[in-house]
C-alpha positions, -999 to 999 in steps of 0.1 A, spaced: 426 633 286 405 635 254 381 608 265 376 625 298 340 649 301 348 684 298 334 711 320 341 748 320 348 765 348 347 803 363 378 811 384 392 845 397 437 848 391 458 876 397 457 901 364 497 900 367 503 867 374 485 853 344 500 874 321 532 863 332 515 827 326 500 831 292 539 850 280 552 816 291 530 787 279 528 811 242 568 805 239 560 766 247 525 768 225 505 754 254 472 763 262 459 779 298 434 747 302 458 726 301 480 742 323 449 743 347 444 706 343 479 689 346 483 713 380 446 697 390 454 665 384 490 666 405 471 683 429 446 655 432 474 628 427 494 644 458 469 648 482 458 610 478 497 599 486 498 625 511 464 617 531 462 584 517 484 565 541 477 584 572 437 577 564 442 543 562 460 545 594 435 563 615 405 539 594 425 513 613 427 532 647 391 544 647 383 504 639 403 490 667 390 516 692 353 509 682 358 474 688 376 480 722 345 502 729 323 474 720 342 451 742 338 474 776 304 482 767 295 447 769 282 446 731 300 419 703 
């Protein structure tokens, strides 16, 4: 993740949930950012398997419809 561009970012966490947080990740010696990044990047990694397949699959419905549309329109 090194190579990646950093950007710092402003964000508003329960008080007593990131304590609980920061007692944790300081008996594991990780840091808060990249706690926030690995739980980014699983976000972003599960919500393309999860919304990837069914977006293909309505692409594909939304194609075939247009073209029956086009057909009983009259239009190639």
């Amino acid at each position: 993740m090194n190579s990646k561009e950093k950007v710092r970012v402003n964000i508003t966490v329960d008080k007593e949930t990131l304590g609980k947080a920061r007692k944790k990740l300081y008996l594991f010696g990780g840091k808060l950012s990249t706690l926030f990044n690995r739980y980014l990047e699983e976000f972003v990694k599960s919500s393309e398997q999860d919304f990837g397949e069914a977006s293909l699959r309505l692409n594909e419905r939304l194609n075939e419809l247009d073209k029956r549309l086009k057909l009983v329109e009259g239009k190639k």
